[in-house]
C-alpha positions in Angstrom: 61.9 57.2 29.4 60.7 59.1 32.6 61.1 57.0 35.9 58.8 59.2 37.5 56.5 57.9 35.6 56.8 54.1 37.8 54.7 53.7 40.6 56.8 52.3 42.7 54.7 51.4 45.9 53.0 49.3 43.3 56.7 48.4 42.2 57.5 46.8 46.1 54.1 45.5 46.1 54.5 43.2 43.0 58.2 41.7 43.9 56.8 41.1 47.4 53.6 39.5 45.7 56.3 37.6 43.1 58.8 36.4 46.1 55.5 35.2 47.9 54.6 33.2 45.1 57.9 31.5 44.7 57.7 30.3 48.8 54.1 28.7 47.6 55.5 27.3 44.1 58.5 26.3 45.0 57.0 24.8 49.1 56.1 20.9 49.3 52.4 21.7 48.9 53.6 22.7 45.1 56.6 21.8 43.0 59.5 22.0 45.7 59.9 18.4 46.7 59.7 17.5 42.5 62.3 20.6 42.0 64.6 19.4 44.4 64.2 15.4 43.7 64.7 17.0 39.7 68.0 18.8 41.2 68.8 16.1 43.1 69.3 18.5 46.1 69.0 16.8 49.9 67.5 18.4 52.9 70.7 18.5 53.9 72.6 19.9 51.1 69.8 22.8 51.0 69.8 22.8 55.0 73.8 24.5 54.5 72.7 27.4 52.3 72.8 30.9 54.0 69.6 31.6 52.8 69.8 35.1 54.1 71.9 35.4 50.6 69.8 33.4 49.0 66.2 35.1 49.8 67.9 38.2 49.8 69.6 38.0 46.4 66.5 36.6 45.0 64.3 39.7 46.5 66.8 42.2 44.1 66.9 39.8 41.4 62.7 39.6 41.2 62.7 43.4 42.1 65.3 44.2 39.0 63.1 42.2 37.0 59.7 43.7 37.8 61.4 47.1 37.3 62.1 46.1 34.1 58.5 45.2 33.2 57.2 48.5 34.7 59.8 50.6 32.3 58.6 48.7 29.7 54.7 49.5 30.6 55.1 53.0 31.7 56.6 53.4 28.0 53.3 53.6 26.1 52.1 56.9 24.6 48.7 56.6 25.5 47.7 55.7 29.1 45.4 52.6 28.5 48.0 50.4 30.3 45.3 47.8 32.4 45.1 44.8 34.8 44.8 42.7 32.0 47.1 44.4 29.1 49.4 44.6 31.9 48.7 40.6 32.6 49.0 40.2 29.0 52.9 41.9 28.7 54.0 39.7 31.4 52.5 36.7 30.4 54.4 37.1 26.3 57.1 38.4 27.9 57.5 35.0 30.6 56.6 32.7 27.4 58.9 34.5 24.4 61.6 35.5 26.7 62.3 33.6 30.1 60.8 30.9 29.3 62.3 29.8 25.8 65.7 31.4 27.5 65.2 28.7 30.2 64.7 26.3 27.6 67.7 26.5 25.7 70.0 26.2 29.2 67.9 23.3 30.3 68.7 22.1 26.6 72.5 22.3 27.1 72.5 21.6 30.4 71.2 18.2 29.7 68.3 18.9 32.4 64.7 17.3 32.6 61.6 19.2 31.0 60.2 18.8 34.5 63.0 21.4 35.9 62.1 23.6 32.4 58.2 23.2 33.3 58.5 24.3 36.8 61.1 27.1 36.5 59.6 28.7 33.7 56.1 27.8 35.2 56.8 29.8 37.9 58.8 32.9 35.9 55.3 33.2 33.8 53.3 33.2 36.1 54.9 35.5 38.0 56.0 38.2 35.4 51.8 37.6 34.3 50.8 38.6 37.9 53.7 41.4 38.2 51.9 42.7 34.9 48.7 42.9 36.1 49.5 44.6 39.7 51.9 46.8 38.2 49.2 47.9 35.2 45.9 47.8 37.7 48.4 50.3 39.8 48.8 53.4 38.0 
């Protein structure tokens, strides 16, 4: 496994592209006010976060994972790594691995499939459009 072989401008670009999605999916216009009625969170409850951490640790966490997606994609022999095989890896990856992990915590947890549905909505979509910048961008 070479690093060199990771773009990473395309790397910053996709966790920016992923953290911008979550503001949208995770907003009112989206999923946030079901999310947080799910959670049973209160404006003021989330009003008391530091969400400097928050943000902030969830930047690293979304970068880490991206990274992990671009190991995996820059790993291939040949170099036919595309938009949409790269879509493709982040979309099985979301489905067989976040999401069905999400699934068996939201199982023991005791939570809602609405949480499961919009947490793991978000993670597949996102690691499907991570995939696709990050294998359009080689």
């Amino acid at each position: 496994m070479e690093l060199a072989n990771i773009n990473f401008l395309a790397l910053i670009v996709a966790a920016i592209a992923s953290f911008a999605l979550g503001a949208v999916w995770y907003s009112p216009v989206l999923f946030g006010k079901a999310w947080q009625k799910t959670l049973g969170f209160t404006e003021e409850y989330l009003g008391k976060s530091n969400m400097a951490l928050v943000f902030g640790s969830s930047f690293v966490l979304i970068f880490l994972m991206d990274f992990g997606l671009a190991i995996i994609l820059q790993g291939h022999a040949s170099r036919d790594v595309s938009a949409f095989s790269g879509f493709l890896y982040g979309l099985l990856i979301g489905i067989f691995f976040v999401a069905t992990s999400y699934g068996i915590n939201m199982i023991y947890q005791r939570r809602s499939f609405l949480l499961w549905a919009i947490d793991s909505g978000y993670q597949v979509l996102y690691l499907a459009m991570t995939g696709a910048i990050l294998g359009a961008w080689r």
